[in-house]
C-alpha positions, 0 to 999 in steps of 0.5 A, spaced: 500 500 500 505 505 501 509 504 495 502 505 491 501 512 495 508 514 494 507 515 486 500 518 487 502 525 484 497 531 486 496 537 480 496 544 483 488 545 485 485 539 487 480 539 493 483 535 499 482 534 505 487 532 512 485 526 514 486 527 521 486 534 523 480 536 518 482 542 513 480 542 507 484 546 501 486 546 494 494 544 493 498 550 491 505 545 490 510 542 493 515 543 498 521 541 499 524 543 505 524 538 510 525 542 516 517 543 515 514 536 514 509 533 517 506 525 518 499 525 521 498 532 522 504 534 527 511 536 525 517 532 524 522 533 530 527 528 524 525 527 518 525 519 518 521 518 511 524 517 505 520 522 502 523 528 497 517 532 498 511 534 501 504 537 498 502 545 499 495 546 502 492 552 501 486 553 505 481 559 505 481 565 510 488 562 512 494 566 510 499 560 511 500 554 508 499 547 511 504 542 508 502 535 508 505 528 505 499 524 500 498 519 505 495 524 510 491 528 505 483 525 502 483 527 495 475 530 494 475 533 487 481 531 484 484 537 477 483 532 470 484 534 463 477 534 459 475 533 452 469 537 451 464 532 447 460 538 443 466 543 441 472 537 443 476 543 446 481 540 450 481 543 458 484 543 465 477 542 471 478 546 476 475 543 483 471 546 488 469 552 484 461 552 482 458 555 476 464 559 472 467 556 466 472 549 468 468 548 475 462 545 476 455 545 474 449 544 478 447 539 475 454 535 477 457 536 470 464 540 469 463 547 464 467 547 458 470 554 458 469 555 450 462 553 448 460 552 456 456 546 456 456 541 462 460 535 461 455 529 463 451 524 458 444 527 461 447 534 459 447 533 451 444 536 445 437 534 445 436 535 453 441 540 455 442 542 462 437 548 464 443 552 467 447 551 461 441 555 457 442 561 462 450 561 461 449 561 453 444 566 453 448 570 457 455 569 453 451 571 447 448 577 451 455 580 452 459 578 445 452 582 443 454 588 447 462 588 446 459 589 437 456 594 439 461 597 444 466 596 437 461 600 432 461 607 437 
């Protein structure tokens, strides 16, 4: 099991949560520094492990970063490349963000930033998602009014 998580690799911006003290933050890189490493949410007097590095957690209202090795950290809503099935542009997820291109729809899909449609089977063509009407409408609200803006 260990050395299946030590070649587990974490992108920058994937939802985890620390397995024993709870945080909860998006990964913000790597350290390496060893000074700073920790195993089970308590800093290494020594560091014993073979590990060359350790994830960067940032958390929301906090200014310091949490460091923590793969083993401590629940991954939630992990960074993916995704090829859109409508306009086939290939783009980067961006976990715990709602209702914005390359986050999360409501209906569960990931938003496609070039055409904004929702990723989901249920979400085709024939029956498209109802947020996916709204967002489409208002793309097209704006794309009008930057035409005009060009023609003053």
């Amino acid at each position: 099991m260990k050395a299946i998580i030590s070649k587990i690799s974490l992108q920058d911006g994937t939802l985890v949560r620390h397995k024993v003290t709870g945080y909860q933050g998006m990964i913000e890189g790597t350290t390496e520094i060893k000074t700073c490493f920790t195993k089970g949410g308590s800093l290494l007097t020594v560091p014993l492990s073979k590990e060359t590095f350790q994830y960067r957690v940032a958390v929301s209202g906090e200014s310091m970063r949490h460091i923590a090795p793969a083993e401590d950290l629940e991954i939630l809503d992990a960074m993916a490349k995704v090829v859109c099935f409508g306009c086939q542009y290939v783009f980067r997820s961006k976990p715990g963000i709602m209702d914005k291109a390359g986050g999360r729809c409501e209906c569960g899909g990931w938003i496609c930033p070039a055409c904004l449609t929702c990723q989901t089977p249920e979400a085709s063509e024939l029956s498209p998602c109802l947020k996916q009407r709204k967002r489409s409408l208002k793309k097209l609200a704006n794309e009008k009014k930057s035409k005009r803006a060009l023609r003053q």
